[in-house]
C-alpha positions in Angstrom: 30.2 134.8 272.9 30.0 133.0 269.4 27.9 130.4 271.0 25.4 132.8 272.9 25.3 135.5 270.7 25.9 134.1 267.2 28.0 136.3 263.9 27.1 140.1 266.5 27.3 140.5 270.3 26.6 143.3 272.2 29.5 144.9 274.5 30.5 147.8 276.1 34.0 149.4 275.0 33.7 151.3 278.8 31.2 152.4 281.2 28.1 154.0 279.0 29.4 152.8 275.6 27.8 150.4 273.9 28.9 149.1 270.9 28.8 145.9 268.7 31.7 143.6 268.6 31.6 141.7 264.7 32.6 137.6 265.4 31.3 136.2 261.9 33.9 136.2 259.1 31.5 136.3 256.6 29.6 139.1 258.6 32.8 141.5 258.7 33.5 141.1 255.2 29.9 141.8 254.4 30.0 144.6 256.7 33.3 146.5 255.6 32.4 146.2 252.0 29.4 148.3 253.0 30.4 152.0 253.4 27.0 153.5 253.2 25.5 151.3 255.5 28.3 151.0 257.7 30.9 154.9 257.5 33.7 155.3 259.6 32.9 158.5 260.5 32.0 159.0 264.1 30.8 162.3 264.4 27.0 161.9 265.2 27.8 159.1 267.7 30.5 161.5 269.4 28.1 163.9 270.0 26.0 161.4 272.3 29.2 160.0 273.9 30.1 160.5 277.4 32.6 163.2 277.7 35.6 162.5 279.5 36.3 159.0 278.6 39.7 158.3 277.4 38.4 155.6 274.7 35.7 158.5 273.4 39.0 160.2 272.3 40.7 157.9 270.7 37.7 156.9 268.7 36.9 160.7 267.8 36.4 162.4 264.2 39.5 163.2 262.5 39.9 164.7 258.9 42.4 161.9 257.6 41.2 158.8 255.9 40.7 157.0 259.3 37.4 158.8 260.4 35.8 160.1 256.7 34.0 158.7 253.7 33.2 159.7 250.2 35.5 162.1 248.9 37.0 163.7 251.7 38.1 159.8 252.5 39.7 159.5 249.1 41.3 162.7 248.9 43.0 161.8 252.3 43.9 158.0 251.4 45.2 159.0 248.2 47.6 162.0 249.9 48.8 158.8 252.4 49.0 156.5 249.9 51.7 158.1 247.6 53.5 159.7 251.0 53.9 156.1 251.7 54.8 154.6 248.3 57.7 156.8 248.2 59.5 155.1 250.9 62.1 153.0 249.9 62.3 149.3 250.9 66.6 148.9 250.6 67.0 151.9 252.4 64.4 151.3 255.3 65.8 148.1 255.9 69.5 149.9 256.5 67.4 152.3 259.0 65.6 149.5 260.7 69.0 147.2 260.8 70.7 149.9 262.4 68.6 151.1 264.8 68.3 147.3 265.9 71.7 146.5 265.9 72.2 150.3 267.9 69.6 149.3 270.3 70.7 145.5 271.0 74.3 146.8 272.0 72.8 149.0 274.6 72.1 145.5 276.8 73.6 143.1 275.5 76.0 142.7 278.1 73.6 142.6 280.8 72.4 139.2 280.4 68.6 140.5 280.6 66.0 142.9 279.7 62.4 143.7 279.0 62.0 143.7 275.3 58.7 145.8 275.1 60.6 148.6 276.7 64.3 148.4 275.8 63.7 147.1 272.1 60.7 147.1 270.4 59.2 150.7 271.3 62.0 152.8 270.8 62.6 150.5 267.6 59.5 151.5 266.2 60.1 154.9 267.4 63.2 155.2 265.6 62.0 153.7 262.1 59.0 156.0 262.3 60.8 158.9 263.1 62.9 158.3 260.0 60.0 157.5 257.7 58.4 160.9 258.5 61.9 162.7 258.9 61.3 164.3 262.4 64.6 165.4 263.9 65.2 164.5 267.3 64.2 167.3 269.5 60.7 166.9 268.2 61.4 163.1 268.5 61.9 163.5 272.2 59.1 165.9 272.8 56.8 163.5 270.6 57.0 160.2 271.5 56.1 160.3 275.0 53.1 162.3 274.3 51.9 160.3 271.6 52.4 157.0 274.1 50.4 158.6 276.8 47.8 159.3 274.2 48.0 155.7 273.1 47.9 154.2 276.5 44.6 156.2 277.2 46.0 158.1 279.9 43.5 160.8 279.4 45.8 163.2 279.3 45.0 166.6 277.9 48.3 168.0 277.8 49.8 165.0 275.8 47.1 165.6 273.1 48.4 169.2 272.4 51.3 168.1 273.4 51.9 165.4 270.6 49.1 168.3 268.1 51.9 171.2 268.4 55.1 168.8 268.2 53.4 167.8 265.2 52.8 171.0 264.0 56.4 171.9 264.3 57.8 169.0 262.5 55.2 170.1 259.3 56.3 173.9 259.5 59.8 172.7 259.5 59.1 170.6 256.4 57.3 172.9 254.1 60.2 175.6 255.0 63.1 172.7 254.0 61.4 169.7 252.3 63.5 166.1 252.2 63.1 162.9 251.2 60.1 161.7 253.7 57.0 161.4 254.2 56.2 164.1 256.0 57.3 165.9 253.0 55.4 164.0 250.6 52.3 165.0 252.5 53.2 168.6 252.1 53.8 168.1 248.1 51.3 166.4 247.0 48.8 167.6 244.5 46.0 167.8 247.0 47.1 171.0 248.2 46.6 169.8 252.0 46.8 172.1 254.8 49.1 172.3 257.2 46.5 170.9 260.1 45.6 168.6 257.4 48.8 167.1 257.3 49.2 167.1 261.1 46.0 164.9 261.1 47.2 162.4 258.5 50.7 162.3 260.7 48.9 161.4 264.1 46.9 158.9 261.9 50.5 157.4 260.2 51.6 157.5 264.0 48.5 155.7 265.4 48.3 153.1 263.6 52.0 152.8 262.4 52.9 152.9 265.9 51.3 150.6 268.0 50.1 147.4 265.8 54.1 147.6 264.8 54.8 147.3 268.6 52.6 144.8 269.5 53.3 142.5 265.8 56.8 142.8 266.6 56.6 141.8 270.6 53.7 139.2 270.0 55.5 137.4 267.4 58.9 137.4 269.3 56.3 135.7 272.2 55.4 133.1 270.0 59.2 132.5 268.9 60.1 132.0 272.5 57.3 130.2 274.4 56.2 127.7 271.2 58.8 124.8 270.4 57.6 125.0 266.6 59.1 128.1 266.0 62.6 126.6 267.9 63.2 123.7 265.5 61.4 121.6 263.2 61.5 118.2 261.7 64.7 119.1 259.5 66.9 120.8 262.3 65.9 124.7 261.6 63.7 127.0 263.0 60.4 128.1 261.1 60.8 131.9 258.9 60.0 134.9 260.9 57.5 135.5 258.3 55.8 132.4 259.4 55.6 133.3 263.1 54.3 137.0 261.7 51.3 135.7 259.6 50.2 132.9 262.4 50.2 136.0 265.0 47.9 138.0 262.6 45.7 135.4 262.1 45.3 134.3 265.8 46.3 136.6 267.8 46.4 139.7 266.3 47.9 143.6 267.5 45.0 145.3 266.7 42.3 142.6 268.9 39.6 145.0 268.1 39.3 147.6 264.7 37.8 149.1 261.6 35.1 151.1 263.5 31.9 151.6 262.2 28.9 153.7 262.8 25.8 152.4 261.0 23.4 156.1 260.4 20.3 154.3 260.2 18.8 151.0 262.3 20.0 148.2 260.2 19.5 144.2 259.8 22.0 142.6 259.2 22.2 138.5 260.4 18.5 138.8 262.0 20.2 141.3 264.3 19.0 144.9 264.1 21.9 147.2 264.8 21.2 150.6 266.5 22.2 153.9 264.5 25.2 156.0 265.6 26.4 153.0 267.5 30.2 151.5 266.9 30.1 148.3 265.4 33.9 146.6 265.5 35.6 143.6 264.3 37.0 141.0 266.2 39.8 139.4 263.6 41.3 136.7 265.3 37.6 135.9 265.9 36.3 136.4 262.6 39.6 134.0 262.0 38.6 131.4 263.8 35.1 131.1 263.1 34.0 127.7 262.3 31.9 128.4 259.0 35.2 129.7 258.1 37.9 127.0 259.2 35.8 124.1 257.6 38.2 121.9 255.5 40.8 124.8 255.4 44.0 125.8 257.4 42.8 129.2 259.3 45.5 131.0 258.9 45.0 131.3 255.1 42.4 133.2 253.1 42.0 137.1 253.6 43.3 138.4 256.4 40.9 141.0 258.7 44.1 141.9 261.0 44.7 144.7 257.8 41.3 145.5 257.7 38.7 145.4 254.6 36.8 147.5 252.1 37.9 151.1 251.4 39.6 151.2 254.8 41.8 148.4 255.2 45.5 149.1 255.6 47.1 150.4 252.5 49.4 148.1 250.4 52.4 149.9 250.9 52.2 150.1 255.0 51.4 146.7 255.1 54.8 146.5 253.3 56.2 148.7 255.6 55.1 146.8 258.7 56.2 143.3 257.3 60.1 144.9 256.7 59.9 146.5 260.2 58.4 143.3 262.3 60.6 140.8 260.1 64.0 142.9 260.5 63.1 143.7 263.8 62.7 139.9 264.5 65.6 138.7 262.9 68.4 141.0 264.0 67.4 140.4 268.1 67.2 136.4 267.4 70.8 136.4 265.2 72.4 138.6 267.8 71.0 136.8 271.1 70.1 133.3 269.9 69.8 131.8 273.2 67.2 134.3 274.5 64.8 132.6 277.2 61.5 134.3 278.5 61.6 135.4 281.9 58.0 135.3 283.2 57.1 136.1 286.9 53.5 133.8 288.2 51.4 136.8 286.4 53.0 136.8 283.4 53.0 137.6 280.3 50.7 140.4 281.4 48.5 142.0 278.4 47.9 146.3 278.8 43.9 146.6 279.5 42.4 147.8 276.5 39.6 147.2 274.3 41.4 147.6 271.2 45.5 146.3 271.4 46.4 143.2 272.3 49.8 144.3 273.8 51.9 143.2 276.5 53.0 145.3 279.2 56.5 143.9 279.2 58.5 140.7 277.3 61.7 139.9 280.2 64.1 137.7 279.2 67.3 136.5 279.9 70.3 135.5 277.7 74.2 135.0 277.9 75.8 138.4 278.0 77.6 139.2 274.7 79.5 141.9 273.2 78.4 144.5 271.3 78.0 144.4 267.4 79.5 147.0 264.8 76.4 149.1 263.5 77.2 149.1 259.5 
């Protein structure tokens, strides 16, 4: 594509929707440090959408900090921002390591299991369940809504499904407030709403949710099918960190992101991009492209899996997300070091979609062991 089409190619997310997918480095960054030329919010282009396509949903106006600009956009990033910074890292890692550890025991003994499905989502699950302090009735009416939504099942009923569940948790939370963020949201300054705060949950869900998932089970791919990350020249494996940051920069969770929707017809690398038309960002493209790579490592220098500009991913869930991936990492490779992939002739299979690059399932195959004592 880089070679036909140059820094901008034209693509289609789906049948009848056009859009612009960003390959240049230099492009993106130019790009997302642009807000007036290039807003997040969707609205006009919605309107002109075909109805009825799962992918129109997902990419649809929301009042959080996701799909608004100018003020609104600060008043909801600065709400999400302190919600988030009052997580605490010592006592997240406890709720990640024991979730893990709770999780590995259920198959340990058996010698095998798919990862994606016995692991890593009800991992994530689990942690974000704590952060935002949803008890677990809601828990199991939420989370297989919100993964229907996710997987662009076009399902109706799992959008007001995972909107009322949602709702619940926040009416719960402004009778009894606790120590989450859910909480946090509620209590802050801003005065939000309570659908306010239900659309800056399904936005902490959305994006906490899946890029987790598919960090966590990309990396682990990496640590089991690439001999660098077995051993090295000394006799020990690589960090997990190491594994995390190469999979950002080359093969990233979120393949496609930070949606834009230029207003007017706009130049921009002797391309003229059409208004109300999504323009996205290819990271591990933008990673790899050669005007950036020359005379450098390409894994190093700013890193577009976060995002850029007003919109990339907030400090402190990019902490979040690095504790999660990491811990998640580490307690399945200390517990079942001698994990093996267990790929059929079409695997590792990747779920079709045209913005995660996620798996469909991780099977693999170890000595069965006993279970461990959750601390």
């Amino acid at each position: 594509m880089r070679a036909r089409f140059g820094a901008l190619a034209p693509v289609d997310l789906a049948p009848g929707v056009p859009a612009t997918l960003v390959l240049g480095y230099r492009t993106a960054v130019r790009i997302l440090a642009d807000p007036t030329h290039f807003p997040a919010d969707p609205r006009t282009w919605q309107q002109k959408a075909p109805a009825g396509l799962p992918i129109v949903a997902m990419m649809s106006y929301r009042p959080n900090a996701l799909r608004t600009g100018d003020s609104d956009h600060e008043r909801y990033r600065s709400v999400t921002v302190a919600a988030l910074a009052g997580a605490d890292p010592n006592s997240l890692r406890t709720v990640i390591s024991r979730a893990a550890v709770s999780l590995i025991n259920e198959f340990c003994a058996e010698g095998g299991a798919d990862l994606i499905d016995r692991y890593v989502t009800p991992l994530v699950f689990r942690v974000l369940g704590e952060l935002t302090g949803c008890p677990l009735d809601l828990a199991d009416r939420l989370n297989p809504a919100l993964t229907s939504v996710l997987d662009l099942c076009n399902d109706e009923d799992a959008v007001t499904s995972t909107e009322t569940t949602l709702a619940e948790l926040v009416a719960a939370k402004r009778a009894e407030p606790g120590e989450d963020l859910t909480s946090r949201l509620i209590g802050h300054p801003a005065q939000l709403s309570d659908d306010e705060v239900v659309d800056q949950l399904l936005a902490i869900y959305r994006v906490g949710l899946e890029p987790a998932r598919d960090l966590i089970a990309n990396t682990l791919l990496l640590i089991l099918t690439d001999p660098r990350f077995t051993t090295n020249q000394v006799g020990f494996a690589p960090p997990t960190r190491e594994a995390l940051e190469e999979v950002l920069a080359a093969d990233p969770p979120l393949a496609h992101h930070s949606i834009v929707y230029p207003p007017l017809p706009v130049l921009i690398e002797d391309v003229w991009l059409p208004a109300d038309q999504p323009v996205l960002v290819s990271p591990a493209a933008c990673h790899d492209d050669p005007e950036r790579t020359a005379g450098r490592h390409p894994h190093h220098g700013t890193n577009l899996a976060w995002g850029a500009g007003q919109h990339a991913c907030p400090a402190q869930a990019r902490s979040i997300t690095y504790l999660l991936a990491e811990e998640a990492v580490d307690q399945l490779l200390d517990a079942l070091p001698d994990m093996r992939p267990e790929f059929g002739p079409d695997e590792p299979a990747w779920r079709p979609s045209p913005f995660q690059r996620a798996l469909t399932a991780l099977r693999v195959t170890f000595p069965p062991t006993a279970g461990m004592a959750v601390l």
